[in-house]
N, C-alpha and C positions, 0 to 999 in steps of 0.2 A: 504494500500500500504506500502509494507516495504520500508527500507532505499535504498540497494541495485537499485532497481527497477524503486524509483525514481532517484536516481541519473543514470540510465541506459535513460532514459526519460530527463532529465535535459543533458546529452552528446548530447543524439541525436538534441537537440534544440540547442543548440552550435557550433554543425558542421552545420546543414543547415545555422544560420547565416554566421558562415565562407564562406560556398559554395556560399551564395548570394553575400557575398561582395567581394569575391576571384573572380569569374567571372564576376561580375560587371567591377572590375579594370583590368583582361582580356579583354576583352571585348575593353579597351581603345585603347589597342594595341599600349601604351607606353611605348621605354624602362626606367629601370630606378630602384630604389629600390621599387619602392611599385609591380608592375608587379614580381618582383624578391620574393617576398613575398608572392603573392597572389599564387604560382608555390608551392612554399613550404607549403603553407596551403591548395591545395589540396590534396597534398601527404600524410600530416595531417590526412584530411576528413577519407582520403581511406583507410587509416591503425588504425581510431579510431571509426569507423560506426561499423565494422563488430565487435568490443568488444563491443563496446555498446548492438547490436542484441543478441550478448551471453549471457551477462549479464541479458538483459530483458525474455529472452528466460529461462536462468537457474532459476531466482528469479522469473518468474511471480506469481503472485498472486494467 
């Protein structure tokens, strides 16, 4: 496995934590800074999944 590749693998494990803990504190339906946070770290996700998929897609093994 090249470097590329794994770090392509290492992003993607990164945003599902985010997505779990971003929805999790949705979920609470708090307002408040962390709710204000978890809004911004799905926008995150959503704009950093599909470079990830590129990346693993361009370097696979």
């Amino acid at each position: 496995m090249n470097l590329p590749f794994g770090m392509g693998i290492f992003g993607l494990v990164v945003c599902a934590i985010f997505t779990f803990t971003a929805i999790r504190e949705l979920r609470r339906n708090r307002p408040g800074h962390a709710r204000n946070a978890a809004m911004i770290h799905i926008a995150m996700v959503a704009m950093f999944v599909p470079f990830c998929l590129y990346v693993l897609i361009t370097h696979a093994p």
